[in-house]
C-alpha positions as CSV (number, residue, x, y, z in Angstrom):
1,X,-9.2,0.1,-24.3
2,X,-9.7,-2.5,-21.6
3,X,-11.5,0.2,-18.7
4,X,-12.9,2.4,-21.8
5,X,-15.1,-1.0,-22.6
6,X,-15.6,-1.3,-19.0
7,X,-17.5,1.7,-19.0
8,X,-15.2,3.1,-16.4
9,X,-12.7,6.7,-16.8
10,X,-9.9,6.7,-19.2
11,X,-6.8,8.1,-17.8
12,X,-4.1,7.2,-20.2
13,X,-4.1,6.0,-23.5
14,X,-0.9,3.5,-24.7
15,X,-0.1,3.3,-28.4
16,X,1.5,1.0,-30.6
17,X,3.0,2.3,-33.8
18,X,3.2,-0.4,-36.8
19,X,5.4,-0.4,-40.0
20,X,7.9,2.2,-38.4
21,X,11.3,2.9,-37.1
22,X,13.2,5.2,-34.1
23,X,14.6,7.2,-37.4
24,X,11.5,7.7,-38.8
25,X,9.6,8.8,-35.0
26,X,12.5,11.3,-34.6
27,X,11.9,12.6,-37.9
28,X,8.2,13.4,-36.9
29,X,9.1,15.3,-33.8
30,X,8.6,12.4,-31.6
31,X,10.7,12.7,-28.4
32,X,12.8,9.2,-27.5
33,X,12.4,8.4,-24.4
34,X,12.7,4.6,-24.2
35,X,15.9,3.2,-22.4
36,X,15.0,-0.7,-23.0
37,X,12.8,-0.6,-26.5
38,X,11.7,2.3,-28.2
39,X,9.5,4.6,-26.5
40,X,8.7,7.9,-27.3
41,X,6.3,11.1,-26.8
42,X,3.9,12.6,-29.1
43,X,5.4,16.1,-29.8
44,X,2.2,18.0,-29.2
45,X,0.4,15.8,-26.8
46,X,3.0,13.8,-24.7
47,X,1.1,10.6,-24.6
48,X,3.8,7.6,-25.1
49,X,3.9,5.9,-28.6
50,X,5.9,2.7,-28.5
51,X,7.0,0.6,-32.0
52,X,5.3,-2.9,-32.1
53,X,7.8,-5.3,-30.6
54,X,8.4,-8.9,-29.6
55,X,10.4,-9.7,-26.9
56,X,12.6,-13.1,-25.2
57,X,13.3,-14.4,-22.6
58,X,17.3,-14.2,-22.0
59,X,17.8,-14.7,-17.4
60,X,15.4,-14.7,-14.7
61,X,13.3,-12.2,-13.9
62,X,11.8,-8.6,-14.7
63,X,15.2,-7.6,-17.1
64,X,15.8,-11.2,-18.5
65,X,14.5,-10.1,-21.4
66,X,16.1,-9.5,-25.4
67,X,13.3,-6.9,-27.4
68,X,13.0,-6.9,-31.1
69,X,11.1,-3.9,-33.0
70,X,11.7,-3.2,-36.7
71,X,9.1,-2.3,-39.7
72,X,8.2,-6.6,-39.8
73,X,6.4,-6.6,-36.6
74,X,2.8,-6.8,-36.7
75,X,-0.3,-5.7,-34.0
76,X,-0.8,-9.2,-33.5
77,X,2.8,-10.0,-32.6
78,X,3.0,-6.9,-30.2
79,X,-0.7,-7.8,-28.3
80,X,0.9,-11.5,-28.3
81,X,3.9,-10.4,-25.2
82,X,0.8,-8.5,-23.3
83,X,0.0,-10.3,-20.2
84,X,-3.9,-10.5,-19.9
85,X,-6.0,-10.9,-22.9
86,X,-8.3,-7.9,-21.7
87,X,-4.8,-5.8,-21.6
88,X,-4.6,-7.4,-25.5
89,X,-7.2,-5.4,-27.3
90,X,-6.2,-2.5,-29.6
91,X,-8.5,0.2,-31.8
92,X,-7.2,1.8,-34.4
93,X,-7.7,5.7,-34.6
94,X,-10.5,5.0,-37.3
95,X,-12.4,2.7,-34.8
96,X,-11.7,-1.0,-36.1
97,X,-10.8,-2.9,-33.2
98,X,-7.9,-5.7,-33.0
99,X,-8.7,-8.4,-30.2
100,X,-6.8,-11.8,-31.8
101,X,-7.1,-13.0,-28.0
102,X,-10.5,-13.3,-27.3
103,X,-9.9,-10.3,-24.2
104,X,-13.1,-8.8,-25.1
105,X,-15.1,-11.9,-24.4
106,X,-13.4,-12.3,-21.4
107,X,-13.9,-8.5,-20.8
108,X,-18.3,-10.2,-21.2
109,X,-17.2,-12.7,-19.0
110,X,-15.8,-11.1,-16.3
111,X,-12.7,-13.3,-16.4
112,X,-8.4,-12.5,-16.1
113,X,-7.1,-14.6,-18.5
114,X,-3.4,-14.9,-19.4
115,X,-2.7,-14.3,-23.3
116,X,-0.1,-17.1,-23.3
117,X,2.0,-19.6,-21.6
118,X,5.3,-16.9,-22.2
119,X,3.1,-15.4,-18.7
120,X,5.0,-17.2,-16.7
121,X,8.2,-15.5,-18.4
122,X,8.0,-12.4,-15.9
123,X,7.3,-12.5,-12.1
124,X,5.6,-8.8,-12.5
125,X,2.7,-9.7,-14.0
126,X,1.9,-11.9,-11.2
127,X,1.4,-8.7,-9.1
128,X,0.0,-6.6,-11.9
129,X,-2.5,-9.6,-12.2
130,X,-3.2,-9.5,-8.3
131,X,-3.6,-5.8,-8.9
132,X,-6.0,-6.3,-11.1
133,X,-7.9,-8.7,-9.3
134,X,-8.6,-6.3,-6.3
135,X,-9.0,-3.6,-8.7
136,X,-11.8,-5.7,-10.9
137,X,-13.2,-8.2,-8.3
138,X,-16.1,-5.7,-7.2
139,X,-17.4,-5.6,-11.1
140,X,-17.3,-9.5,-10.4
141,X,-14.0,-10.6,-12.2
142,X,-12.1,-13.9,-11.2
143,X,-9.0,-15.2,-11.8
144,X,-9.2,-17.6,-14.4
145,X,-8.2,-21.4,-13.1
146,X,-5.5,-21.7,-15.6
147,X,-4.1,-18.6,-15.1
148,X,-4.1,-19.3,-11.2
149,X,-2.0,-22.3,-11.8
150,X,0.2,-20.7,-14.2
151,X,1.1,-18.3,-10.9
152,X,1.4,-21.2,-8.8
153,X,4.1,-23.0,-11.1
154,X,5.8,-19.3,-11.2
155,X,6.5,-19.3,-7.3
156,X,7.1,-23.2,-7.2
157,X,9.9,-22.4,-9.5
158,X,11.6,-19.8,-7.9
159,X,10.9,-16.8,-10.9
160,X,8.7,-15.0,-8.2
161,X,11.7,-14.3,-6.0
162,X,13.6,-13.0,-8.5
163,X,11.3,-10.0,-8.5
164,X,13.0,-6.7,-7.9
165,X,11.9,-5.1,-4.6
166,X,11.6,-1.2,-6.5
167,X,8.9,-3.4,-8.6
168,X,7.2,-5.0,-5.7
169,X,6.4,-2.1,-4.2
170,X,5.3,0.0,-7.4
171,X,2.6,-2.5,-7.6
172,X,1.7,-2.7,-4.2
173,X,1.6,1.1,-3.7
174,X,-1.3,0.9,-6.8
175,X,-2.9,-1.8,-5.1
176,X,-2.9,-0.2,-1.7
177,X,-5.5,2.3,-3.5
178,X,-8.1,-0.3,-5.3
179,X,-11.3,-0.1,-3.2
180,X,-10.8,-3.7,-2.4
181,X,-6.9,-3.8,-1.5
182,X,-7.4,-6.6,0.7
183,X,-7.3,-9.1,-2.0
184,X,-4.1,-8.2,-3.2
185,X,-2.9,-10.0,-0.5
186,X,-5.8,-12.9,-0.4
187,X,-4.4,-13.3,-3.7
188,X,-1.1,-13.6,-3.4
189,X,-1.1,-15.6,0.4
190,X,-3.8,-18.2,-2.2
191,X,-0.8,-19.1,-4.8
192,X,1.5,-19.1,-2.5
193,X,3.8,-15.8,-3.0
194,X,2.6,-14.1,0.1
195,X,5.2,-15.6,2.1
196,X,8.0,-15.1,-0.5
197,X,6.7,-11.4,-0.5
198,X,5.6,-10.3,2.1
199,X,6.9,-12.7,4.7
200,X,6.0,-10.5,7.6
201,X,2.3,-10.4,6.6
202,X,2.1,-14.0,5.8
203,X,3.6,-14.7,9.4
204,X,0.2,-13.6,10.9
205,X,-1.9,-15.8,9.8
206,X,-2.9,-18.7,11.7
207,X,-1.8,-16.8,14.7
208,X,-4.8,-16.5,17.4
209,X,-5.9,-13.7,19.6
210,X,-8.3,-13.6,22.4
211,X,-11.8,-14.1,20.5
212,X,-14.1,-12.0,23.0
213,X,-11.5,-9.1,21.4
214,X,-11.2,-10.4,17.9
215,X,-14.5,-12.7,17.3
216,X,-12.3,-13.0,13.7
217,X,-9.4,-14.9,15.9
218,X,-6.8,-15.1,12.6
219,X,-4.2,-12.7,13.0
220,X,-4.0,-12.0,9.4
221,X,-7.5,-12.2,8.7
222,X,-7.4,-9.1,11.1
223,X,-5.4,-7.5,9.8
224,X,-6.8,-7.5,6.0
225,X,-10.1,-6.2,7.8
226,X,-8.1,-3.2,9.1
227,X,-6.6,-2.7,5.8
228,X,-10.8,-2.9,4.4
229,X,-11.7,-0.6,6.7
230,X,-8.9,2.1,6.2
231,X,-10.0,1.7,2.4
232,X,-13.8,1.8,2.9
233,X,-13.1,5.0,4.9
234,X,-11.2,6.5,1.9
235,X,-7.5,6.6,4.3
236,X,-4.6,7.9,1.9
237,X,-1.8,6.1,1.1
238,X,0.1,6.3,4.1
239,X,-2.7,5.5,6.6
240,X,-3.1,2.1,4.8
241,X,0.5,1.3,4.4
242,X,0.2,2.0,8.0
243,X,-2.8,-0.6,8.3
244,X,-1.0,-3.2,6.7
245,X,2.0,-3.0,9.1
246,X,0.0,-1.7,12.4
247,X,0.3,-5.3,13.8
248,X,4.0,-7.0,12.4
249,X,4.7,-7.6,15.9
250,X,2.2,-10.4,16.9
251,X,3.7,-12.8,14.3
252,X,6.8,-12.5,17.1
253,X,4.8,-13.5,20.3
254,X,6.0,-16.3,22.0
255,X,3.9,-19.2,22.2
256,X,3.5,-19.5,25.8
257,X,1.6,-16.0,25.8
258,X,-0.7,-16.8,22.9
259,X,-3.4,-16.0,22.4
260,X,-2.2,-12.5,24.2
261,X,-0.1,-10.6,22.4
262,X,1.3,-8.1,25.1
263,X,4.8,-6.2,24.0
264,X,3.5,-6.5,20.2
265,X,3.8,-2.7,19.6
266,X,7.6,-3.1,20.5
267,X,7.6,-6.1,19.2
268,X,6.3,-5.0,15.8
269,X,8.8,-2.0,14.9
270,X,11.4,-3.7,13.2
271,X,9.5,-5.8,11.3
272,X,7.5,-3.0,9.9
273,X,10.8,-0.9,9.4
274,X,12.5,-4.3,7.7
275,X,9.7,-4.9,5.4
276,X,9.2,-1.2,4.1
277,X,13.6,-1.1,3.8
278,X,13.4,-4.4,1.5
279,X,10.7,-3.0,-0.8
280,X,12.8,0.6,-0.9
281,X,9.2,2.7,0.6
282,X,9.5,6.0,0.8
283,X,10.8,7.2,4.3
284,X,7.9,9.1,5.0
285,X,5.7,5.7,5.0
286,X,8.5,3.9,6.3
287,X,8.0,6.3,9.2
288,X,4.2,6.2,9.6
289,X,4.8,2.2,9.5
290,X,6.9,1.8,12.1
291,X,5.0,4.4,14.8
292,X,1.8,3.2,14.3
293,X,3.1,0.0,14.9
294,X,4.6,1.6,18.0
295,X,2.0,3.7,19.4
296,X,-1.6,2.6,18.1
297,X,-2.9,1.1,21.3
298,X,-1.8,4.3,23.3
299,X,-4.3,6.2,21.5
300,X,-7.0,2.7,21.9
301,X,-6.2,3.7,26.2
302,X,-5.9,7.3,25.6
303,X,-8.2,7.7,28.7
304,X,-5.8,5.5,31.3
305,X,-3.1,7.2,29.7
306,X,-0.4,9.7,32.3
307,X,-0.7,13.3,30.5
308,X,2.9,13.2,30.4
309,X,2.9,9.6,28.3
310,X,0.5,11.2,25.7
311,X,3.0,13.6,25.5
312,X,5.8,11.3,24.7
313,X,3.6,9.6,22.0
314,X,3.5,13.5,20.3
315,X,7.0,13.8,20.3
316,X,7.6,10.3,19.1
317,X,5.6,11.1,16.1
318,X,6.5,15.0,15.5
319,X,3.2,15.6,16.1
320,X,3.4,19.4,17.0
321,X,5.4,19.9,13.6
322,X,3.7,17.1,11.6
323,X,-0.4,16.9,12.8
324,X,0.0,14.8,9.7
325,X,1.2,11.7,11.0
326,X,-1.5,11.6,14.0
327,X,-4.0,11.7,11.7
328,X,-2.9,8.8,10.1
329,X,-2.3,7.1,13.3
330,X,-5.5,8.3,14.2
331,X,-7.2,6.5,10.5
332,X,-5.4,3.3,11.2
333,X,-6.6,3.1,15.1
334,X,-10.2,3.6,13.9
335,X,-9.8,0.6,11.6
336,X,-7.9,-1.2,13.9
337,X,-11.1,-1.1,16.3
338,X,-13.8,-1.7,13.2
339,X,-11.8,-4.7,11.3
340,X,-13.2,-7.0,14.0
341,X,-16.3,-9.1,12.8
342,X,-19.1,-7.1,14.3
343,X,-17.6,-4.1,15.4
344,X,-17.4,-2.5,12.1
345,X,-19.6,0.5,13.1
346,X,-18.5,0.8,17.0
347,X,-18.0,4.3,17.7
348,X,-14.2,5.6,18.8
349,X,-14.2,8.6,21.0
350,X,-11.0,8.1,21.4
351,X,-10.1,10.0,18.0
352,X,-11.5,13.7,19.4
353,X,-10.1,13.1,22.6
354,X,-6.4,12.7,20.6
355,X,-7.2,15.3,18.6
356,X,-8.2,17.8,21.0
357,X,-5.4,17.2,23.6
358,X,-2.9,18.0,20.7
359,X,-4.6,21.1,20.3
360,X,-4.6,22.1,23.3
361,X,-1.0,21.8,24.0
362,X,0.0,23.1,20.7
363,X,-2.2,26.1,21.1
364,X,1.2,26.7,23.8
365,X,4.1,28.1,22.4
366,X,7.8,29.0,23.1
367,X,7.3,32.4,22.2
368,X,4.6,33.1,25.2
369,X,7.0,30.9,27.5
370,X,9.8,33.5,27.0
371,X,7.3,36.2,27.4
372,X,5.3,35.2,30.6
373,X,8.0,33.8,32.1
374,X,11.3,35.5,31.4
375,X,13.1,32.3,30.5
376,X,15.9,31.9,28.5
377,X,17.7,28.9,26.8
378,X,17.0,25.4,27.3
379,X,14.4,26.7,30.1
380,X,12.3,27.6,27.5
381,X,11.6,24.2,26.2
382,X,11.6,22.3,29.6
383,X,8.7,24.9,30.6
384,X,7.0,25.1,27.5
385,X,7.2,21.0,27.8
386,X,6.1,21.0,31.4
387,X,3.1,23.8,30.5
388,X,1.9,20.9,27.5
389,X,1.7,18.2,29.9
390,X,-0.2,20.3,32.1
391,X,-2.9,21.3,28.4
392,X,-3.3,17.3,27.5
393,X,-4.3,16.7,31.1
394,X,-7.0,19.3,31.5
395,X,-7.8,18.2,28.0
396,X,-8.1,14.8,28.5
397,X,-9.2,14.5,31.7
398,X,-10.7,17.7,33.3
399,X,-8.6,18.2,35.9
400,X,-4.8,19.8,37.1
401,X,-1.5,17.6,37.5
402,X,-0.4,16.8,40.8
403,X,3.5,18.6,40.6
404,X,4.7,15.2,41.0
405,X,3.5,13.8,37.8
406,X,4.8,16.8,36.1
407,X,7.7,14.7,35.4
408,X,6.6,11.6,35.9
């Protein structure tokens, strides 16, 4: 209801089924599906119908809760457990609209408002409302003050870190895709759950670096510009996961080097692999966390780079079997260079030059090793390895290997 008044695409419809019971659904050829409160699918259509409920707080956290549903329970009671009130508007099928919570005045306002004080009841709609804050704040939504403090007193009391790290992630991974991801985090670092959350994040701010680099100084203000940037230049999922991690290693760099951060690509590979293991990410973001944390400024000095180091950074990233995951390195390098305050449109040769080196050594294969050289066995891959090195150089810089570098 909420994005359909909006004026914005539909892309699921929820409904709420009054005056009946599991029995009855079943009856109708509705499929139960529901493991906590009744759920179930339209026969025909598969969209989820769920029986009005209330619900009770009975522990801490996203499963502390006791549902009721029966024949008694009205709309009214149902939209009452909903967590914002523009999430709290219903329309009947014959077009009369429900809104006892004022959500479509809000909706006029432009305002997140929580439908009750029971908000504070479960620590997920604390992301879902960050998530909707980075998906509505370019339509000009804020977070309504109350509401704000309502989060605050949520982390102060210690319901935020009883979150479940599968949930944390679910909602990040959504929020990772809003246009404006960036204030997912703003948000969260601004009521104080950033550092319960995402500790490894919230460990870069306030952290300098060298200002005729980064005129933006901040660390983590940096970093949310990379994470902008990614965005604005429509990066998938991975490359922005990637974003978000590429620098974990310069909340580790000693004082007494600050405001340098040299080692911070070592430095930052177990803080990206920690922080994606915590929230349970998928291994194959896991993986593009950890490398571009790794090996982003290799491809930033591609040009000073030995042939034979380029080639390393390949392997490390299974480059010749998965051009996937340079690309992405690739994305996050390009935002890593534009999410500094003025350099937002500097151009980044350095993208082609990565992109045609790996070409040119995978245009090389085993198969014409064997046949132009009559090598058998592990020969095979040392010369098809040694012919590669030989590719990026010519590639990247226009000229032959001396032998000694070969295997440098």
């Amino acid at each position: 209801m909420r994005d359909a008044l909006l004026g914005l695409a539909v892309a699921d419809r929820d409904w709420v089924v009054v005056g009946a019971t599991p029995e009855a659904m079943q009856a109708s050829g509705y499929i139960a599906v529901g493991r906590d409160f009744p759920v179930f699918l339209h026969p025909q259509t598969r969209e989820e119908h769920a029986l009005a409920r209330t619900e009770r707080k009975s522990g801490p956290g996203y499963h502390g809760f006791v549902f009721h549903a029966d024949t008694e329970v009205t709309l009214e009671a149902d939209l009452a457990r909903r967590d914002l009130t523009v999430n709290a508007i219903a329309e009947a099928p014959d077009g009369v609209r429900v809104d006892p919570y004022d959500g479509q005045a809000d909706l006029e306002a432009r305002r997140l408002r929580h439908v009750s004080p029971a908000f504070v009841e479960d620590p997920v709609r604390l992301l879902r409302l960050a998530r909707y804050y980075a998906r509505f704040a370019p339509l000009g939504f804020t977070v309504a003050e109350d509401t704000r403090a309502l989060c605050q007193t949520m982390v102060a009391s210690g319901e935020v870190d009883h979150l479940v790290p599968e949930r944390v992630w679910a909602e990040t991974e959504r929020a990772l895709m809003c246009d404006e991801p960036a204030l997912f985090f703003y948000f969260l670092r601004e009521i104080g759950a950033l550092e319960r959350l995402f500790p490894e994040l919230s460990a870069l701010f306030g952290v300098p670096q060298p200002p005729q680099y980064h005129p933006e100084v901040d660390c983590g203000i940096h970093t949310l510009l990379v994470l902008s940037l990614a965005a604005a230049d429509d990066a998938g999922l991975a490359a922005r996961y990637g974003a978000l991690c590429h620098d974990y290693g310069k909340g580790l760099t000693p004082a007494d080097i600050l405001p340098g951060h040299r080692g911070h690509e070592e430095r930052g590979v177990i803080p990206a692999d920690t922080a994606s293991r915590r929230m349970g990410v998928p291994r194959a973001l896991r993986e593009t966390a950890y490398l571009t944390a790794r090996w982003h400024t290799h491809i930033h000095r591609i040009t000073q780079l030995k042939a034979t180091t380029l080639m390393a950074l390949f392997e490390a990233v299974d480059a010749f079997r998965r051009p996937d995951r340079l690309e992405n390195l690739i994305s996050v390098c390009i935002a890593d260079v534009r999410g500094r305050l003025g350099y937002e449109h500097r151009a980044y040769p350095q993208a082609e030059l990565a992109r045609k080196a790996l070409a040119a050594a995978n245009a090389l294969t085993g198969a014409e090793v064997v046949a132009t050289h009559g090598l058998r066995g592990p020969a095979v891959g040392e010369k098809l390895r040694e012919l590669r090195v030989l590719a990026i150089q010519r590639a990247i810089h226009g000229r032959e290997l001396a032998a000694r570098d070969i295997t440098a």
